[in-house]
Structure formats: C-alpha cells, structure tokens
C-alpha positions in Angstrom: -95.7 104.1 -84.6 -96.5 107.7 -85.6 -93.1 109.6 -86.2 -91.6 110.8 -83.6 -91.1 114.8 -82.7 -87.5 114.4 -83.1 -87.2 112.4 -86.2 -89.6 114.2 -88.3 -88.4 115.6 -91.5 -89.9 117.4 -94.7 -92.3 114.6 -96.3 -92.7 116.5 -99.0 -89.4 116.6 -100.1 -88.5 113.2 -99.8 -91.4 112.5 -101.8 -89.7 115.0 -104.5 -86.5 113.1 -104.0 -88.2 109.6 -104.6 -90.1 110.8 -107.7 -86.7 111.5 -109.5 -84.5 108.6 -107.9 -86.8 105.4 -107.1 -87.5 103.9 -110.5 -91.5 102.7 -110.8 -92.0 104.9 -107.6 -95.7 107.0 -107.5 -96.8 109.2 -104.6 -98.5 110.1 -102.2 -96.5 108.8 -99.3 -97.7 107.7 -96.1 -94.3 108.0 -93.2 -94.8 105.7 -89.6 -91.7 105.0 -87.6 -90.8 101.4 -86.6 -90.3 101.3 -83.1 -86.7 99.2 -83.6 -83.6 100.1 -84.0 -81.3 102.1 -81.4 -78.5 103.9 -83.6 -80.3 104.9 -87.4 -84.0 106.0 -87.1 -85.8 103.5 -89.5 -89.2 104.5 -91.2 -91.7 102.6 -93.5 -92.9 104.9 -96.3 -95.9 103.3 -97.9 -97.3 104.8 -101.5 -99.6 103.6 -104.7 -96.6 101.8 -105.8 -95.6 100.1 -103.1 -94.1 100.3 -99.7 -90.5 100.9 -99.1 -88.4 101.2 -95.4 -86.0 104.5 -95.3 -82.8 104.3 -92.6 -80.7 107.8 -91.8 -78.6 108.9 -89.7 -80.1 110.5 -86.8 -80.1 114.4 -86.7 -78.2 115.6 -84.2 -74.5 115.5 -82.3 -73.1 112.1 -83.5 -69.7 110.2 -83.0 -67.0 110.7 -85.9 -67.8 107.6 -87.8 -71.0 106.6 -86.3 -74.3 105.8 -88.1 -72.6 105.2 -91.9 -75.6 104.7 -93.6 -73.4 104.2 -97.1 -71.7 101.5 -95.6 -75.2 99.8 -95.4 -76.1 100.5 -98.5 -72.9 99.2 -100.4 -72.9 96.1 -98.3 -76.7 95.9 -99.3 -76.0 96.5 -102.9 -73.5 93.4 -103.3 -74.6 90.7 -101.2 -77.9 91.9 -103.0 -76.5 91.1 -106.2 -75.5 87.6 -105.5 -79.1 87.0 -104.1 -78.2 86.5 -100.3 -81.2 87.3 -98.4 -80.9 90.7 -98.0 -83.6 93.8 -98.7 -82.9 95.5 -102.3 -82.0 98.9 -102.4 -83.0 101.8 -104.6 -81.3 105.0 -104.1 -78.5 106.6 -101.3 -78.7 110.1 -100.2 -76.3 111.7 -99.1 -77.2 115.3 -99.6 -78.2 116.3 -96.4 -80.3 119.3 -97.8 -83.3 116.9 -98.4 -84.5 115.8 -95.1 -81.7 117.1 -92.5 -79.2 113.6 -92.8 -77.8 111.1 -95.2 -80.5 108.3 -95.7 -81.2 105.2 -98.3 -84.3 103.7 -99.4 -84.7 99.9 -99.7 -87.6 96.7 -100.1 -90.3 96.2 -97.5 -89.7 92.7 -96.6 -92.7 91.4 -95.4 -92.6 88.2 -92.9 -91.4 87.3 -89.3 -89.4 88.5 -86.7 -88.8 86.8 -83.9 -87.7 88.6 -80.8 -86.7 85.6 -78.5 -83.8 82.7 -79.6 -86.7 80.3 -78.2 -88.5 81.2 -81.5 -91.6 80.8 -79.8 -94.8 80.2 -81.8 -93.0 77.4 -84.0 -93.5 73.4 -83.4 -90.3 71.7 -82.9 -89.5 70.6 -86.5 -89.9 73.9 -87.9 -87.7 75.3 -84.7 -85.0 73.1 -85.6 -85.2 74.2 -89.3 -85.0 77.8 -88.6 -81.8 77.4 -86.8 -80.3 75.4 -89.6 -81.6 78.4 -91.5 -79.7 80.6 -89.7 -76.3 78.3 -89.2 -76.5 78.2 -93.4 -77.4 81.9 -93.4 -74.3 83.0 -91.8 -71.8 80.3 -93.0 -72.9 81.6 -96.8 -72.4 85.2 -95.9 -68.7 84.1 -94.2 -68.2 82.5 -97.7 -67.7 85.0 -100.0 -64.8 86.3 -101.3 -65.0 90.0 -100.7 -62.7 91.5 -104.0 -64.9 88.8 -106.1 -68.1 90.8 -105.0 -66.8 94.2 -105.2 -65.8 94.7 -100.9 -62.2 94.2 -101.2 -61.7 97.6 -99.5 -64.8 97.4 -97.0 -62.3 96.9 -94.2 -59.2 95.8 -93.4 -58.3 92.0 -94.1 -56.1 91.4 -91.0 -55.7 92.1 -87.3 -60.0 92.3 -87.0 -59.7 90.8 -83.5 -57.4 93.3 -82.0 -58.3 96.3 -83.9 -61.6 95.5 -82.6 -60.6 95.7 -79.2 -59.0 99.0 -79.3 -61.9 100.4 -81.0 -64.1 99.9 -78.4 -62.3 100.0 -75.8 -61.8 103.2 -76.8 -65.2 104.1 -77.9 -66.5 102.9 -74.0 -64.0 105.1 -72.6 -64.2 108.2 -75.3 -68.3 108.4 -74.4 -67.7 110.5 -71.4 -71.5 110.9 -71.3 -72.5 107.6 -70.1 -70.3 107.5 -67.4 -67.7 104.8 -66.4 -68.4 101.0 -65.4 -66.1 99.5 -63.1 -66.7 95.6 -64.7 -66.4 97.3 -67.9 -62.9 99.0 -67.0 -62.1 95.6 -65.5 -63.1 93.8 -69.1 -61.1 96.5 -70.8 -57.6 95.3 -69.2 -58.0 91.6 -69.4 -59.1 91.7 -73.1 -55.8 93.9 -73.8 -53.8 91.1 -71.7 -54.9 88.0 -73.6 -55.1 89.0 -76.7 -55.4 85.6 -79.4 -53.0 85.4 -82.1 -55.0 87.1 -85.5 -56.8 83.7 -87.2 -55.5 84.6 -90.8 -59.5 84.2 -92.1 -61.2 87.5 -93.4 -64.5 87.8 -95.0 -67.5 90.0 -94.9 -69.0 89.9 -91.1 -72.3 91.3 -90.3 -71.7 92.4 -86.9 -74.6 92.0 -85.2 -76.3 89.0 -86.3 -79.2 87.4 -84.3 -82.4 85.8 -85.0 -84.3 89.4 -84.1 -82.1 91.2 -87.1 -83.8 88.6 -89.3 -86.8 88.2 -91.2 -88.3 84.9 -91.5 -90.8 83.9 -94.2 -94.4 83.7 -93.4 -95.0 80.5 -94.4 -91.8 78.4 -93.8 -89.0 78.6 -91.1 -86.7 80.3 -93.6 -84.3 83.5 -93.9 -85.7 85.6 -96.0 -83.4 88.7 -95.1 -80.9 90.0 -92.7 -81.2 93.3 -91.3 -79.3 96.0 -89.8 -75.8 96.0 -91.4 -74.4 99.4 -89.7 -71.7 97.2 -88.0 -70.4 95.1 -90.8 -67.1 95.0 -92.3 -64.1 92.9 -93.4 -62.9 90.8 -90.5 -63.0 87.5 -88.5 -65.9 85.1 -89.6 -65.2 83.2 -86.1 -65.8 86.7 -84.3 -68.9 87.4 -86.5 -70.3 83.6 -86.0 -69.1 83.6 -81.7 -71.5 87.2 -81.4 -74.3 84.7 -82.7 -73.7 82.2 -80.4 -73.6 84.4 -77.4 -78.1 83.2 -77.3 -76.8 80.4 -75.6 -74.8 82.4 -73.3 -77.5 84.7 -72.6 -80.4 83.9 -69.5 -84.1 84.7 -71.3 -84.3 87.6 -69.3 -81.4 89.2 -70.9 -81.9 89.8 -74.8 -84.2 86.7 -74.4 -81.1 84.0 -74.3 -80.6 79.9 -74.4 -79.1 79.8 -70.7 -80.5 77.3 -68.3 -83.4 75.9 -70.9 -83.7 72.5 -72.0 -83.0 72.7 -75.5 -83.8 68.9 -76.8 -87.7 69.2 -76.5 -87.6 72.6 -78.0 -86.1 71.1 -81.5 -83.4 73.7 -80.7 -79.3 72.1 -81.3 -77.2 72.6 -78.4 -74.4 75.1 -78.1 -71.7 71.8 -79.7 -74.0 71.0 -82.3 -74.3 74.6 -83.8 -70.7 75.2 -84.2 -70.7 71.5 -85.7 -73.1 72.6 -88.2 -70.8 75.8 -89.1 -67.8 74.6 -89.2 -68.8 71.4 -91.6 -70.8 74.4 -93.8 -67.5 76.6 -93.9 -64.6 73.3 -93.9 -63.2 73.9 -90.4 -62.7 71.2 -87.5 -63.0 73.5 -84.9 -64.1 77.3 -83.7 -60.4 78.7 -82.6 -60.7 81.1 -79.6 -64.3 80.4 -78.9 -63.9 81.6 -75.1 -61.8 84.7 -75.9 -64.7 85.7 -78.7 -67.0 85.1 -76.6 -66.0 87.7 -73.6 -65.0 89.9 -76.7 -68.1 89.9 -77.7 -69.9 90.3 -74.7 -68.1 93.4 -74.0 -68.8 94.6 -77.5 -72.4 94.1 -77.2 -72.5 95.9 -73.7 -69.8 99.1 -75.2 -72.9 99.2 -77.9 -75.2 99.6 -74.8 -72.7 102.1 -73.1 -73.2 104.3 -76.2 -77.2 104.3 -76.6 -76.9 105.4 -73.0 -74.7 108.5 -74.2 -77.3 109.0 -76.7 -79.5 109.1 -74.3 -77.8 111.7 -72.5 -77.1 113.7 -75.6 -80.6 113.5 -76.6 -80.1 111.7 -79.8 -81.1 108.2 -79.0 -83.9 107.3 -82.0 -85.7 104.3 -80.5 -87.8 104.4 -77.9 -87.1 101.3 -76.2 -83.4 103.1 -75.6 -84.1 103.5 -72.0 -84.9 99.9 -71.2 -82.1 98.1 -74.0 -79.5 100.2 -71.9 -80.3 99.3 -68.4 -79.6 96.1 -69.5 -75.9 97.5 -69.8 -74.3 96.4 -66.2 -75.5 92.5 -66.4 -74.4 92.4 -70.0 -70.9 93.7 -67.9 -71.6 91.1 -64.9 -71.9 88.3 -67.6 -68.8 89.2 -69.5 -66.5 89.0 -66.4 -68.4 85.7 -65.3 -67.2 84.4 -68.7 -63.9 86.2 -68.6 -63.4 84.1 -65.0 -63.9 80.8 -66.4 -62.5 81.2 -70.3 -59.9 78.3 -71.2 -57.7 80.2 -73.2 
C-alpha cells in the first residue's frame, strides 16, 4: 500500500544512505508499505538494481526494549550464513538522523504466504509436504548450537520458561494503556503457581513461528524463508516448537486455526503426528510440558495483543489491521483459561 502518513520518512535520504552502504545498489527508489506487521513498520523499496524490504522501529513513544531491530538483523546475519532460509541482509542503521529510527535493509523474497494453517489453494500431497517443510524448518533452527554460530550471548541459556513469564506478565500489567483483562489477571496467577521445572535445553527460538511468518516457494510446497524475528532469542526449543502448535489449538475464526476440522482428507498430520515428526528430527521421545506451553503460550500471544492495543492507544500502532488483530485479544484470553482448565500437568 502507499506509505502511510505516519511512517513516512525522508526518501531521499535513505536513498543517500543505500548508495554508500548497500553494495551493487543503484537508485531511484520507489517506497510502498506492506500492509503486515504490527510492531516494526516494514516497507519494500524497489530500484534499477533490484528490490529490497526495509524494517524500523516505529517513530514514536515506544516500550524500553521494544522493536530491536539489531537483534533481527544479527539473528538474520548468522542463521544467514549457515544458509537456513532466512532473507540476506545488507546494512543496519542505527543512526537515527537518516530517516527518524534505527532500521536494516534485507532480500526481497519473492513466493507465498499463506495466511490460514489450512494452507488453502494446495492439493493434499503438496499440503502434507509443506507441513513436513515446516516440522524440518523448525527442528533445524532448534538444532544449532548458538556459540558455534556466533549467538552465544543472544540470550540467556537457562530459566527461558520462567523468565518468560515474568516478562510478560509484567509487560500485560506495565501497559497501563490497554487497560486490564480479568481472564488475563486470572492467567497471570495460575502460570506463576505451576510453574514446570526449567527443561535444561537452550537453543535459538524464533518466537513467533507460524506458517503466515513464512515464505513458501512458488513452485514447490517448500520454506524458502522465515520472517519476522523481533521475538527471538536463546531459550526453550519446546516453548518455541508448543507456540507453533497452538494452529491446532486455534478455531479458524481465530488466527485461522486447526480446531474442529477434519485433518486426514486435508493431507494435514494431526496434532500426535507433528510432535512425532519433531521430536524424531531433534532425538527426543517426547514434548515435556506440552499443556503448560501451551497456556504459556497462549497467554503470550494474547499479552502481544494487549500491547498493539496500547499502541493503539498511544498512536504508534504501524499496521493497519491493528484494530481488528487486537479485538481478537479477549477470546485469545477465553481460550487460554479453557486450556488452563483442562492442562494435565
């Protein structure tokens, strides 16, 4: 879409800034605004030399630690290097002189994205092998060894689970803004009151991985690269891996979920049969604390939703589907205590 009033910045200067940092780079530059992304304002610059995607921090009043667009580019700068499917970088800024806020510059990517975990428009062969795409995808990321690829110090090793819940907890209840949710305060205590023991496993997690922060080649159900790392670290791999099993959790009418479909005709594995897959790809017999991480990360998706809605309110929220992704906020709550009710633990 055409940029948006509040995330325009000085063109011309970026396109100084590219001349003398993006090797091969030749101007003029074109600037559209994709119409994703909640928390970083995302934009597709498109010259004679090719087109590139810029993400930055949104201008504004922002949360200490919020929108660390350097933390995306280191993570995108390593995995890169070991040729995980990931978009290469060029260049960080972080002089925020050039266009108002810190901001890198990486590939275009072109292929699919698919917005639903039905992966609609596929036959049922190439359905099943884009899952399988995805189970690999994330079991190779969870293999790493983070000091072997230079993200020894992206996080801390240990305690990921419980650090994890303090820090949102706290985040939900710091964002005075967007108000307070009584099935989120309720969530709040009985995540503090059954906390799991820590699992001992670290490795780089993505955060936020789902089949719409993907892109799929054109031609072949196949990962070409994962998006949108702002919320990766060192932690958990079965915290990262339960998040992307929360599609089967999810009706279709809530971030277009798994619940309540028959699966089999579809090509799709069930719920079982994915955590199978991963835990042969990553040499574990079993997912530990699968109903914990699950609430956890239910309540982690909907605190992310309880902070676009303070965006909102502060007038820095840089997608335009904010509005509607955060009314979505209270059954995201309603489904986490439904799951909280019945957990085995």
């Amino acid at each position: 879409m055409p940029v948006s009033d509040r995330a325009r910045f000085d063109e011309a200067a970026l396109e100084r800034w590219m001349e003398q940092h993006v090797a091969g780079f030749t101007g003029p530059i074109r600037v559209s605004q994709f119409k994703g992304g909640q928390s970083n304002p995302t934009y597709r610059i498109d010259s004679p030399s090719g087109s590139y995607v810029l993400r930055r921090k949104p201008p504004g009043k922002l949360l200490p630690g919020a929108h660390a667009v350097d933390r995306e580019y280191r993570v995108l700068a390593a995995l890169g290097a070991k040729d995980f499917p990931v978009a290469r970088v060029f260049a960080l800024c972080e002089d925020e002189g050039i266009i108002g806020t810190a901001f890198y510059l990486m590939d275009m990517v072109e292929g699919r994205i698919f917005w639903e975990a039905q992966l609609s428009g596929l036959g049922r062969d190439e359905r099943a092998a884009a899952f399988d795409s995805m189970n690999s995808t994330i079991a190779r990321l969870h293999a790493f060894d983070p000091q072997a690829i230079g993200l020894g110090d992206y996080g801390r090793p240990g305690g990921f689970v419980e650090r994890q819940v303090a820090r949102w907890s706290k985040q939900y209840a710091g964002d005075v803004e967007a108000g307070r949710i009584e099935t989120m305060d309720r969530l709040v205590d009985w995540l503090g009151k059954h906390l799991p023991p820590d699992s001992g496993r670290s490795s780089v997690v993505h955060g936020d991985f789902r089949c719409d922060n993907m892109i799929f080649d054109a031609e072949k159900p196949a990962v070409r690269a994962v998006l949108d790392w702002e919320l990766s670290t060192l932690g958990d791999p079965a915290a990262d891996f339960t998040y992307h099993l929360l599609m089967y959790r999810m009706p279709s009418n809530l971030f277009a979920g798994l619940a309540g479909i028959d699966l089999e005709p579809l090509g799709i594995p069930s719920e079982e049969e994915y955590v199978a897959a991963y835990c042969r790809r990553t040499g574990r017999n079993h997912l530990p604390n699968r109903d914990y991480l699950v609430v956890f990360n239910l309540f982690r998706l909907a605190a992310i939703l309880h902070g676009i809605r303070g965006r909102i309110a502060r007038g820095t929220a840089s997608s335009a589907h904010a509005v509607e992704t955060a009314s979505k906020l209270e059954p995201l709550a309603d489904l986490a205590w439904a799951e909280a009710q019945r957990a085995r633990l």
